[in-house]
PDB file of N, CA, C and O in Angstrom:
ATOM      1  N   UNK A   1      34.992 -28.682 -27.225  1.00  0.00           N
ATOM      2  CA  UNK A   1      35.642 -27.424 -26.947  1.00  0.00           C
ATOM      3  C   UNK A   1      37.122 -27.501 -27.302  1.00  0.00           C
ATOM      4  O   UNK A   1      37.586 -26.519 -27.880  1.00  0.00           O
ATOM      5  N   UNK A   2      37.954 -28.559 -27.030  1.00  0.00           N
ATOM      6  CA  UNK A   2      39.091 -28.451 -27.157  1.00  0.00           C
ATOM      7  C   UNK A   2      39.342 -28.651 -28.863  1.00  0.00           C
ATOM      8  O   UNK A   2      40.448 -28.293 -29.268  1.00  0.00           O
ATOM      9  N   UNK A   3      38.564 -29.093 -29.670  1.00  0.00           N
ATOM     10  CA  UNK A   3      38.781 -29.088 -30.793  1.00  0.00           C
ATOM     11  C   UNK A   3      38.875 -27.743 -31.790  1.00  0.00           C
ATOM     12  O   UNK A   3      39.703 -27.437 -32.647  1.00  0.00           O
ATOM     13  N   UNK A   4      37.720 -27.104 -31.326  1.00  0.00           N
ATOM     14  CA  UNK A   4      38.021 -25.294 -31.712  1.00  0.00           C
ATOM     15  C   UNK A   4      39.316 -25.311 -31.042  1.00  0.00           C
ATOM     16  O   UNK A   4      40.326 -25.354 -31.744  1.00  0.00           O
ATOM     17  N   UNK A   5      39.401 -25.285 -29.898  1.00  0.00           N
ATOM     18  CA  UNK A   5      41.034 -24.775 -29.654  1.00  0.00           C
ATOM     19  C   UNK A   5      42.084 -25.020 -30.493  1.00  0.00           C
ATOM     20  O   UNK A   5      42.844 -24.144 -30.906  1.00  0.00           O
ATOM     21  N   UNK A   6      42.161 -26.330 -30.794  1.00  0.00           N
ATOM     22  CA  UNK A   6      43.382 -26.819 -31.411  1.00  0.00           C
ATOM     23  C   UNK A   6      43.038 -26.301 -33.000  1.00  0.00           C
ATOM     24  O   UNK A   6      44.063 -26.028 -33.625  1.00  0.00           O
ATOM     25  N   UNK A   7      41.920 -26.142 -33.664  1.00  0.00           N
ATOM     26  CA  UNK A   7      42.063 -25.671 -34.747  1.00  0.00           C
ATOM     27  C   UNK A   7      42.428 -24.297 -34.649  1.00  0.00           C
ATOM     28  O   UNK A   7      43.173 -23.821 -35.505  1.00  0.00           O
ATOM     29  N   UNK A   8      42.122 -23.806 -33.986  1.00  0.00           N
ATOM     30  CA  UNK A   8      42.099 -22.073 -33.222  1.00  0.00           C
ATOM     31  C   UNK A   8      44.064 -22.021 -33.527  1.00  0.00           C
ATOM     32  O   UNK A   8      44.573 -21.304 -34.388  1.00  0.00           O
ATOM     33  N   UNK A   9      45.016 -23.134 -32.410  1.00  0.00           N
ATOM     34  CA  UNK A   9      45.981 -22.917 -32.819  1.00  0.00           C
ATOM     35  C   UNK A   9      46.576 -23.420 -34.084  1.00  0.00           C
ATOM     36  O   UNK A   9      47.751 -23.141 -34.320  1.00  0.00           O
ATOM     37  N   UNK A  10      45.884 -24.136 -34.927  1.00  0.00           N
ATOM     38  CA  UNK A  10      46.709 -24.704 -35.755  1.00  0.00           C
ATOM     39  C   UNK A  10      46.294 -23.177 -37.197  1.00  0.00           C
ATOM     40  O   UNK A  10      46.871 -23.027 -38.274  1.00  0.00           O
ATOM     41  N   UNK A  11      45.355 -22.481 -36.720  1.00  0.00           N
ATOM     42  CA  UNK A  11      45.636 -21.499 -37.831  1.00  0.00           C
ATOM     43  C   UNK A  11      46.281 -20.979 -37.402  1.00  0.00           C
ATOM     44  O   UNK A  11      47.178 -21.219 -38.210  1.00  0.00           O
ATOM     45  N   UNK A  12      46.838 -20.195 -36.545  1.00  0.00           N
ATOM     46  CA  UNK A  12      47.414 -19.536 -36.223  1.00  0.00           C
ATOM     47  C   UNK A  12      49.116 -19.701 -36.435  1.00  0.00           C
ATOM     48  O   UNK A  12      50.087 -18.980 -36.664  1.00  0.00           O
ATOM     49  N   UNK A  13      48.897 -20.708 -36.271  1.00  0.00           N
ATOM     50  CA  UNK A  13      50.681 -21.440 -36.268  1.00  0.00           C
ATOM     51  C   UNK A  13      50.787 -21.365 -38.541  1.00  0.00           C
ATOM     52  O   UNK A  13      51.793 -21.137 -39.213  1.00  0.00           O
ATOM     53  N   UNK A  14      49.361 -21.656 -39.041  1.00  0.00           N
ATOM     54  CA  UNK A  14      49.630 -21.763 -40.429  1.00  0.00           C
ATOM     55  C   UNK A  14      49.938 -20.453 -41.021  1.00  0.00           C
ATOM     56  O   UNK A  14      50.597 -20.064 -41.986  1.00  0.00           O
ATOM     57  N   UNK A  15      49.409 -20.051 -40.335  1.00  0.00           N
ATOM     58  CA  UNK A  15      49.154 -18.200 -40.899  1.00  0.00           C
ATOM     59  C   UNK A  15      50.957 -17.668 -40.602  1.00  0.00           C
ATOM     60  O   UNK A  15      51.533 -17.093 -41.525  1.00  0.00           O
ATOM     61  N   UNK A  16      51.733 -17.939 -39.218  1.00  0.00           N
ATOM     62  CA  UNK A  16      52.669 -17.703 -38.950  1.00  0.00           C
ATOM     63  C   UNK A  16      53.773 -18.118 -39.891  1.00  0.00           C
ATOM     64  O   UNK A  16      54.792 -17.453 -40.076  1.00  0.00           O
ATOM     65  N   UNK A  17      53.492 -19.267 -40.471  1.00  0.00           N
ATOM     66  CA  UNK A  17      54.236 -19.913 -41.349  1.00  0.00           C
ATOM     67  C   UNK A  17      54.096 -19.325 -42.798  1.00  0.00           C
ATOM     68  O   UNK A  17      55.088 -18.981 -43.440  1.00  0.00           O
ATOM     69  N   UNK A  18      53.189 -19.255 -43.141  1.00  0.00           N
ATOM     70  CA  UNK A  18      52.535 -18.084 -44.434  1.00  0.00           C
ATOM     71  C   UNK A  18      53.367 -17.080 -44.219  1.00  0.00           C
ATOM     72  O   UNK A  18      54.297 -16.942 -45.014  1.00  0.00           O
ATOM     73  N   UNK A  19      53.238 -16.223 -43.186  1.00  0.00           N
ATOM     74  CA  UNK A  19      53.848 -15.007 -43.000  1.00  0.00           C
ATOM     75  C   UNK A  19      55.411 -14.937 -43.291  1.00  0.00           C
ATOM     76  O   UNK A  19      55.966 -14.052 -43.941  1.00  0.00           O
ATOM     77  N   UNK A  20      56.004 -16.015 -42.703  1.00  0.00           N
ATOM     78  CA  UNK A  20      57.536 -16.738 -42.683  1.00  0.00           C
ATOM     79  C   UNK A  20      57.818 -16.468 -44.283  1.00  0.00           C
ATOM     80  O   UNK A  20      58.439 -15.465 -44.634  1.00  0.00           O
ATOM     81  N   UNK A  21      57.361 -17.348 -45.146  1.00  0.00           N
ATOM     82  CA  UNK A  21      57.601 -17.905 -46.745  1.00  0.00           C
ATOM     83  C   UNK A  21      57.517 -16.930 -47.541  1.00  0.00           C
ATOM     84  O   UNK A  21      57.936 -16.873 -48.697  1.00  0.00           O
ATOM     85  N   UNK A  22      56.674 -15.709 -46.607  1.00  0.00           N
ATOM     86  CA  UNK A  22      56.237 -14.686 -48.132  1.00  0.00           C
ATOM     87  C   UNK A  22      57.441 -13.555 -47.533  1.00  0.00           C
ATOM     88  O   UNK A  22      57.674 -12.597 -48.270  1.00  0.00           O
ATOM     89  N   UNK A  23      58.023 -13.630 -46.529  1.00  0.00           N
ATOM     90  CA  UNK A  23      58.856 -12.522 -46.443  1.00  0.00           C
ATOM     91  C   UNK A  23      60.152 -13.001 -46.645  1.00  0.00           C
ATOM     92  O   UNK A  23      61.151 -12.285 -46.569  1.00  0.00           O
ATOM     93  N   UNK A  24      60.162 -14.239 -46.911  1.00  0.00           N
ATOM     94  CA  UNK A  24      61.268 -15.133 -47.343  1.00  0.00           C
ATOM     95  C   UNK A  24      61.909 -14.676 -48.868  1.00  0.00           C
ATOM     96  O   UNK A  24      63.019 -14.275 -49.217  1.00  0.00           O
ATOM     97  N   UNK A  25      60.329 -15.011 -49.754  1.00  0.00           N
ATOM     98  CA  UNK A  25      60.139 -15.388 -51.246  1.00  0.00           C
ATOM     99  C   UNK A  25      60.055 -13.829 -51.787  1.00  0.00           C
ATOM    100  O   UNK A  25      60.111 -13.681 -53.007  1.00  0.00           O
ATOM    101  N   UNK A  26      59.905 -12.489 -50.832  1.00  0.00           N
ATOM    102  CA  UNK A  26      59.732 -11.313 -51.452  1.00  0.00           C
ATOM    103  C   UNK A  26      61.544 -10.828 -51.064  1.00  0.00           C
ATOM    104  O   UNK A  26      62.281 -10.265 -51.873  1.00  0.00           O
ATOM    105  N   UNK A  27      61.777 -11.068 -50.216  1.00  0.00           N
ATOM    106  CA  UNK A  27      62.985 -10.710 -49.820  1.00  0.00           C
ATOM    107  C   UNK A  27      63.978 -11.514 -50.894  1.00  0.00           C
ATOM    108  O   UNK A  27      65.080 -10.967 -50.930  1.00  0.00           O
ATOM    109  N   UNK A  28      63.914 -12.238 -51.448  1.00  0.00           N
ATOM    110  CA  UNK A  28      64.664 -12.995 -52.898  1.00  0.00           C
ATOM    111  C   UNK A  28      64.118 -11.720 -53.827  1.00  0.00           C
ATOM    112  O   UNK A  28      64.813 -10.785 -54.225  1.00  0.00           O
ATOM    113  N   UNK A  29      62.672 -11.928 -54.075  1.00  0.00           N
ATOM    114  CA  UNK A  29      62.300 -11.386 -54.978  1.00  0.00           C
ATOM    115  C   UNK A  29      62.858  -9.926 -55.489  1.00  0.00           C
ATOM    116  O   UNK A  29      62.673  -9.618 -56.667  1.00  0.00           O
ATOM    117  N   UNK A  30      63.495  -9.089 -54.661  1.00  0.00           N
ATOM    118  CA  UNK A  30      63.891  -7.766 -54.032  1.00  0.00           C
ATOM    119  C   UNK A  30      64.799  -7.902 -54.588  1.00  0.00           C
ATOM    120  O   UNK A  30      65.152  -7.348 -55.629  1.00  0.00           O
ATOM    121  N   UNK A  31      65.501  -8.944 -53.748  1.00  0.00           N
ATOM    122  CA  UNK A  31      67.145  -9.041 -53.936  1.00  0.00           C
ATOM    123  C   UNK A  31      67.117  -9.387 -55.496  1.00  0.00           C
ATOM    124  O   UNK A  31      67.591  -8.324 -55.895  1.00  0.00           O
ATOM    125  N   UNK A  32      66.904 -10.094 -56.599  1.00  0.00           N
ATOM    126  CA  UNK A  32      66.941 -10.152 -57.984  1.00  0.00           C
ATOM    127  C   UNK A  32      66.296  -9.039 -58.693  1.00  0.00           C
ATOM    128  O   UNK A  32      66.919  -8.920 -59.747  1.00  0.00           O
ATOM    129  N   UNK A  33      65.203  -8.021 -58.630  1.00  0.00           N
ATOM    130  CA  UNK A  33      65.149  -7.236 -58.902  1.00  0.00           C
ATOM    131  C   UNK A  33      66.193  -6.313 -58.771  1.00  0.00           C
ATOM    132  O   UNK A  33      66.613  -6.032 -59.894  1.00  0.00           O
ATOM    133  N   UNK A  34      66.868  -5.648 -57.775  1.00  0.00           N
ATOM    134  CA  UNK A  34      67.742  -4.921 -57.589  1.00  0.00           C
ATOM    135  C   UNK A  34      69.222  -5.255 -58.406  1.00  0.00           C
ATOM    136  O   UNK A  34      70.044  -4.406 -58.748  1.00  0.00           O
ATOM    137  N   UNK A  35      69.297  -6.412 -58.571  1.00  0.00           N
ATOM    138  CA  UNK A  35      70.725  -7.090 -59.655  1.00  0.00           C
ATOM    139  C   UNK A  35      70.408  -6.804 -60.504  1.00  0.00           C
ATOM    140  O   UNK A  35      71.117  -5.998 -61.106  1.00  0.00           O
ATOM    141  N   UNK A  36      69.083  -7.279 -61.162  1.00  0.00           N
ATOM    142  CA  UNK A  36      68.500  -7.021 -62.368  1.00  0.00           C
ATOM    143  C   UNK A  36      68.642  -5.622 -63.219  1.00  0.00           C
ATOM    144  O   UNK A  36      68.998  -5.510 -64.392  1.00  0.00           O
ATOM    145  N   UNK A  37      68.236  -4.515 -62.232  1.00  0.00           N
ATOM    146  CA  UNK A  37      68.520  -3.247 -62.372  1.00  0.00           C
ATOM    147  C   UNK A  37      69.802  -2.444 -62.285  1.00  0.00           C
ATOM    148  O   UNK A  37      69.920  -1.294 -62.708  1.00  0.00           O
ATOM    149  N   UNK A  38      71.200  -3.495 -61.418  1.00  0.00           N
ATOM    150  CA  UNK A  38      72.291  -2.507 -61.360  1.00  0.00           C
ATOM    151  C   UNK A  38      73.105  -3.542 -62.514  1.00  0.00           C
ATOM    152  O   UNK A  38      74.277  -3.348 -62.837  1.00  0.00           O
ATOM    153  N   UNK A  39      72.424  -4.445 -62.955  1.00  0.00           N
ATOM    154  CA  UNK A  39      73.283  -4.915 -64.094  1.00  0.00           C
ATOM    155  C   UNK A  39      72.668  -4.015 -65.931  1.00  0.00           C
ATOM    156  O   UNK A  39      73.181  -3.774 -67.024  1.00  0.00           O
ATOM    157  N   UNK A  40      71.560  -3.855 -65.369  1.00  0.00           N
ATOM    158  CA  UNK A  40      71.305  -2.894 -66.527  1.00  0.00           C
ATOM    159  C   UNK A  40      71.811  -2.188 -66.493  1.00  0.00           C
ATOM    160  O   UNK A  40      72.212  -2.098 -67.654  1.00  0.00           O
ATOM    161  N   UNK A  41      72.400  -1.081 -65.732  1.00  0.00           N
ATOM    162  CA  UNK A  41      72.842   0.088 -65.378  1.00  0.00           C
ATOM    163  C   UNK A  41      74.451  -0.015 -65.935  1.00  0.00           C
ATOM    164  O   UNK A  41      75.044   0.688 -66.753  1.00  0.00           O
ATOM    165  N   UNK A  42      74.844  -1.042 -65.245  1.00  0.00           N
ATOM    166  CA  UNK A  42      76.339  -1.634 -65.999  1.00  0.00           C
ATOM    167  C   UNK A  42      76.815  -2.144 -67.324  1.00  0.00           C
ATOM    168  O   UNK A  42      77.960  -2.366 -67.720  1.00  0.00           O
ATOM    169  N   UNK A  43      75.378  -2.304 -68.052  1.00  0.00           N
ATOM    170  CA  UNK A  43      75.736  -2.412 -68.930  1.00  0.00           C
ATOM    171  C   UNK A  43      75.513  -1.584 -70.165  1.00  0.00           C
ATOM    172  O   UNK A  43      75.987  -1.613 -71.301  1.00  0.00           O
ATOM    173  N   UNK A  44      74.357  -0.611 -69.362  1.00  0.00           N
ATOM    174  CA  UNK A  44      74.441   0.833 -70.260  1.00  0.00           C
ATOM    175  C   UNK A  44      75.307   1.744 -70.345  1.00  0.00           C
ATOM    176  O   UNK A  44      75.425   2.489 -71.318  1.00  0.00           O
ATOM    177  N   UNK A  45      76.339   1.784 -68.827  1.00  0.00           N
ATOM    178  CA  UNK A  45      77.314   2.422 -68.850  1.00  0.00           C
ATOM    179  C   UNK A  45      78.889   1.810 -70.042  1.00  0.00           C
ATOM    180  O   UNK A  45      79.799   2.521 -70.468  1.00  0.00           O
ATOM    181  N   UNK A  46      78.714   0.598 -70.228  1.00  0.00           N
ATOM    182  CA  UNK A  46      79.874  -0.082 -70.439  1.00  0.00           C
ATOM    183  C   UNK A  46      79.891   0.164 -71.998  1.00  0.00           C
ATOM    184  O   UNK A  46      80.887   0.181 -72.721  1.00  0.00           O
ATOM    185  N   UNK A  47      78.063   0.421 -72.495  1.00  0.00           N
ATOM    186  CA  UNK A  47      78.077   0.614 -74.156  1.00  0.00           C
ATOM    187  C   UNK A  47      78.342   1.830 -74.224  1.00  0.00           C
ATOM    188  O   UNK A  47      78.858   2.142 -75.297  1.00  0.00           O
ATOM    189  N   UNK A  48      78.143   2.951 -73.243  1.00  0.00           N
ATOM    190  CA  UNK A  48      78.725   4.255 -73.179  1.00  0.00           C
ATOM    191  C   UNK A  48      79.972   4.803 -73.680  1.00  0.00           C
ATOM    192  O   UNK A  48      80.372   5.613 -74.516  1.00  0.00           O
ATOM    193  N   UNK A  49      80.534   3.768 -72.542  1.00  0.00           N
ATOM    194  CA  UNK A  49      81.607   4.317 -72.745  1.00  0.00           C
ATOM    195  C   UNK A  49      82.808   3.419 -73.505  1.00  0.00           C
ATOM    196  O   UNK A  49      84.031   3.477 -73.385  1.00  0.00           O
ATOM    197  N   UNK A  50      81.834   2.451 -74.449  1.00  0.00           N
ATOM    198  CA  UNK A  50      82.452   2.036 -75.120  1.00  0.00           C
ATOM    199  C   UNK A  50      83.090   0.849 -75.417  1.00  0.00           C
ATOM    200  O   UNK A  50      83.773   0.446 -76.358  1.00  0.00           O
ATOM    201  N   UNK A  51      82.617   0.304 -74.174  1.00  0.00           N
ATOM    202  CA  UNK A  51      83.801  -0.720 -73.844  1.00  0.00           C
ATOM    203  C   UNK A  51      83.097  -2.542 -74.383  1.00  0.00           C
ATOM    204  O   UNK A  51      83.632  -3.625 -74.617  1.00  0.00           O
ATOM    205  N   UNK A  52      81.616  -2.003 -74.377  1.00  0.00           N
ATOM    206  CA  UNK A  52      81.188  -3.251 -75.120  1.00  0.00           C
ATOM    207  C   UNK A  52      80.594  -2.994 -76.618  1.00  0.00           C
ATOM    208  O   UNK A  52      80.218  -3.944 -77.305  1.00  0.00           O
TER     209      UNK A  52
END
């Protein structure tokens, strides 16, 4: 019995940790998308108006 238990918590604790890494690794992921996009933006403006 106590062995279901402890596997019982050890998913639980893995899954928690899963949960941890992917809101970690999307929250990067976000954050470089969004640069990605206001550096495009900066640099469409900059051939605009000329300056590159």
């Amino acid at each position: 019995m106590s062995s279901n238990f402890s596997l019982y918590i050890f998913c639980i604790v893995a899954i928690a940790v899963a949960i941890f890494f992917i809101k970690k690794v999307t929250s990067c992921l976000f954050k470089t998308i969004i640069f990605l996009i206001l550096l495009a933006v900066l640099v469409y403006i900059a051939f605009t108006l000329g300056v590159l």
